[in-house]
N, C-alpha and C positions, 0 to 999 in steps of 0.2 A: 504493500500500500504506500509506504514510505518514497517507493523508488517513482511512482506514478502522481504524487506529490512535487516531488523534484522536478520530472520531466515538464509537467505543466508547468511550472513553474516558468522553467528554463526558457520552456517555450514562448512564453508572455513575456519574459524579459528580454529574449533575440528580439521579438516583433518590436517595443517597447521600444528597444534601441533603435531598430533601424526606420522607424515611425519619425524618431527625432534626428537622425542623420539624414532621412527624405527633405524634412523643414528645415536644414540648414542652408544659409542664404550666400552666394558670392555677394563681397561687399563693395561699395565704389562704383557701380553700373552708369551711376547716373551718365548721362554725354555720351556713352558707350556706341560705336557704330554697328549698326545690322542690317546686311541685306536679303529682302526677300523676294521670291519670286513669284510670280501669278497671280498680280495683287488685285488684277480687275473686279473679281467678285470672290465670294464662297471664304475659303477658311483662309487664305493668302491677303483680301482686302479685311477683314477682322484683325488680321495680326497685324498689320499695317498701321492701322486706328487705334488699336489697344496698345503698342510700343511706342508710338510714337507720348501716347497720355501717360508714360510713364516714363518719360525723358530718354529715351534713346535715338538717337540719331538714327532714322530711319532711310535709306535707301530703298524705296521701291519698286520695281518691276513690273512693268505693266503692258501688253500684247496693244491695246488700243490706246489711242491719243483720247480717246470717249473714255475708258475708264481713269486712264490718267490725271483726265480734269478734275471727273467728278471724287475722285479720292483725293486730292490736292484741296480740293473746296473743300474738304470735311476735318482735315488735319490743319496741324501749325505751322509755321513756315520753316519751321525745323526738319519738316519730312521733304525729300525729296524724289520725285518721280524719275523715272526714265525708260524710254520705249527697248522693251526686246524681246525676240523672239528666239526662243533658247535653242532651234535649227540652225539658227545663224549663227556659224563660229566668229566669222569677224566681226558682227554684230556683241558676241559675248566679248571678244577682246577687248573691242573698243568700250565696252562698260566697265572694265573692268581696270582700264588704263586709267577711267575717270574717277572710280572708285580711291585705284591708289595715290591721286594726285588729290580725294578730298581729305583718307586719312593722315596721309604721310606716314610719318616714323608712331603714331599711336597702331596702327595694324587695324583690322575687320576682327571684330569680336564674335558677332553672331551670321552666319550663312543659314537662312532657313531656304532650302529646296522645295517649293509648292508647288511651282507652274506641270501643270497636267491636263492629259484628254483621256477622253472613255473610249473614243473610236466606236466604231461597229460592233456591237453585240451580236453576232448571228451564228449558225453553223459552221465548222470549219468547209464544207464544200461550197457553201454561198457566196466566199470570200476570194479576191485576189492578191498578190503581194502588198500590194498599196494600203490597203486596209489594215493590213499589220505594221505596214511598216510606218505609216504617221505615230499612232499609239508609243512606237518604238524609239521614236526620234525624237518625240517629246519627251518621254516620262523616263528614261533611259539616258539616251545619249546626250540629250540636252543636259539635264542631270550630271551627269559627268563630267561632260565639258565644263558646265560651269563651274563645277566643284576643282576642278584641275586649273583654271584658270584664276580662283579666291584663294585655293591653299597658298600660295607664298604670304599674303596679308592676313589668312586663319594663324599662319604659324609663328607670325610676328607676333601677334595677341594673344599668344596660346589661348584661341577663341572656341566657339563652339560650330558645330555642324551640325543639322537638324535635318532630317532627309524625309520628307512623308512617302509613305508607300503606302501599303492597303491591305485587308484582311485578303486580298485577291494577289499579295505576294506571296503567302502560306497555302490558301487553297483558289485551285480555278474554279472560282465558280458559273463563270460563261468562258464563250467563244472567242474569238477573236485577238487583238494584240493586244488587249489594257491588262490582264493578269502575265503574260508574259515577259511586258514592258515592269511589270512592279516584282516576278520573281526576280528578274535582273537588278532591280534596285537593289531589294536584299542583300543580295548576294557581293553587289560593291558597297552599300555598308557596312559588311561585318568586315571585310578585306581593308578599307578605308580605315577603319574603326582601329584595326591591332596594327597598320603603319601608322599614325598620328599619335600613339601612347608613347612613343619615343620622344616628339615633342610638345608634350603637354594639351595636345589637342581634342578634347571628349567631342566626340559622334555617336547620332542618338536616331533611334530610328522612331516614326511615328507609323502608328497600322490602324486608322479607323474603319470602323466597319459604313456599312451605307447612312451617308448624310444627305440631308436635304442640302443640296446644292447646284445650283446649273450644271454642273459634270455629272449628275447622275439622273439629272431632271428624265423621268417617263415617259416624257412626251416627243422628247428630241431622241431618246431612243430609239422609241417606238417608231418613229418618222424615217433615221436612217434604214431600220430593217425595211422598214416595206418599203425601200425607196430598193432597197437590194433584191428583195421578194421578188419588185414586178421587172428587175432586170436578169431575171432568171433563167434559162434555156427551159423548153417545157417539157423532157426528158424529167430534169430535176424536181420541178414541178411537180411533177407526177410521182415521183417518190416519194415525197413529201406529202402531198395531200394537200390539194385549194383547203382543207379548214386547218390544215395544220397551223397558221401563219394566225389566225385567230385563238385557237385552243393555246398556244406556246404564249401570248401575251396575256392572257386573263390568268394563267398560272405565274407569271412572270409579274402581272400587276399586287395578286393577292398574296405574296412571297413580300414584293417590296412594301405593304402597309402592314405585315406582321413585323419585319425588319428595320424600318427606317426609323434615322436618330433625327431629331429638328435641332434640337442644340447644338449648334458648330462650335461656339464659347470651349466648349468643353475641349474640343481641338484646339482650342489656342491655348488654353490653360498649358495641356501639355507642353506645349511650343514654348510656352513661357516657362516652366520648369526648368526643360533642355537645357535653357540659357542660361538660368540664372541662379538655377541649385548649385550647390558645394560639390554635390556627389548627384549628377544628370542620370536616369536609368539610359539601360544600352537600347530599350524598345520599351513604346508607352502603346497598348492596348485601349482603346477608345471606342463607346457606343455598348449598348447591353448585345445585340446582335453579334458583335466582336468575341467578348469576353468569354458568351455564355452558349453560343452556337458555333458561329465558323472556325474562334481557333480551337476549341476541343475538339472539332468535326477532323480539322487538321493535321492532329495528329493520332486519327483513329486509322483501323488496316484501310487499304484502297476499297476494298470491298464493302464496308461501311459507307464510305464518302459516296461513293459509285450508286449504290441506293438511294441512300436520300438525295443527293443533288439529283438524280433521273428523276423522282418522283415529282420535282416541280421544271420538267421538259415534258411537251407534248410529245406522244411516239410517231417518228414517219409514217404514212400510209405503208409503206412498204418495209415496214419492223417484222421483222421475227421475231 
């Protein structure tokens, strides 16, 4: 009895401690530079308006000169915007030659990597390379590039890197390039993460599950598939089934109102963690869909996953 005493015990006071090592604070932030990317709308324009209200020098990114303004109208004169489009490597250089000429010798403290696309959701046989390969170029190479391009000013600042990815870099749960585009993320943050311990640089990966956000918005989904549906061959077609194309969204609708988080806040919180804890976690899990479905689903056999993810796919006409 005595022994089972103790271990509780033990156990409340591991949690205890590291409850209060979670809430220790880096000090001195305030003036701090941070850039982040994708800032037009969703969890990237929230962090934009929330760091900048808490005195950091914020750096911008933003795809439109339309969002650019209107996030510029909402912030201090302390934020600054600037257009890019993270396919574009000279486009990244050249931001990042401006960047180094607005720190100087104080370095880039925080890099948060947000700009992302969903691409096409569909069947792999509905798709052609291009379809993958945007999803890819975004959420991937752009990713990269920019991060390869901020490290000499990350590691001036022994600063932080915040890379979001998605419950869709653990498990696929659709078609197409956007889970491909975010295993790859993964996979250069953990690689990133144990070259940058060398110089004091913590990288922290973010994985939310489905948010209400124009990247995942229903309707723009829904729009690209059947834009893809009706450029189909009628071979394929016919494999499929004319109601297949209806049955796969009404499963695909009633999946995302069981699943979907409205609070993005809670993704920036994270973001803001990253930055500005003592001790950053290495990956922050975000949304009850996250926590409590996709990543346990994750790391069940294949044969698990394989069930339930079928169960919310309609079957071709032509299944066996």
């Amino acid at each position: 009895m005595l022994f089972y005493i103790v271990l509780f015990l033990g156990i409340i006071s591991l949690w205890w401690h590291w409850r209060a090592r979670d809430r220790m604070k880096v000090t001195n932030l305030n003036g701090k530079y941070i850039f982040i990317t994708g800032c037009d709308t969703g969890f990237g324009n929230m962090a934009a308006k929330t760091f900048d209200k808490k005195g950091f020098r914020v750096f911008a990114s933003c795809l439109t000169e339309t969002g650019a303004k209107e996030l510029k109208a909402k912030t201090s004169n302390q934020l600054q915007t600037v257009l890019l489009d993270v396919r574009d490597s000279d486009s990244i250089k050249k931001v990042a030659a401006w960047i180094k000429a607005e720190v100087q010798s104080e370095g880039l403290w925080g890099l948060v990597n947000n700009a992302g696309i969903m691409g096409p959701s569909a069947p792999t046989d509905w798709l052609d390379i291009e379809h993958f390969r945007e999803p890819i170029e975004v959420n991937l190479i752009g990713l990269i590039n920019v991060t390869i391009n901020m490290l000499p000013l990350i590691k001036q600042a022994k600063g932080r890197i915040v890379n979001v990815s998605s419950v869709g870099g653990r498990l696929a749960f659709s078609s197409g390039g956007y889970c491909p585009s975010k295993f790859g993320v993964e996979g250069f943050n953990d690689s990133l993460r144990r070259d940058m311990k060398a110089f004091g640089v913590n990288v922290s990966c973010i994985q939310p599950g489905l948010f209400k956000t124009p990247l995942s918005s229903p309707v723009k989904i829904l729009k690209e598939k059947e834009i893809i549906w009706n450029q189909l061959p009628p071979s394929t077609k016919k494999q499929y089934g004319e109601e297949y194309f209806q049955k796969d969204a009404a499963k695909k609708e009633k999946l995302t109102k069981i699943c979907l988080n409205k609070d993005i806040s809670l993704v920036v919180e994270c973001m803001e963690h990253a930055l500005t804890s003592l001790y950053p976690r290495t990956h922050y899990i975000i949304g009850q869909d996250a926590k409590w479905f996709w990543t346990p689903l994750s790391k069940m056999p294949a044969a698990v996953q394989d069930f339930l993810l079928l169960r919310n796919k309609a079957k071709p006409a032509a299944s066996h």
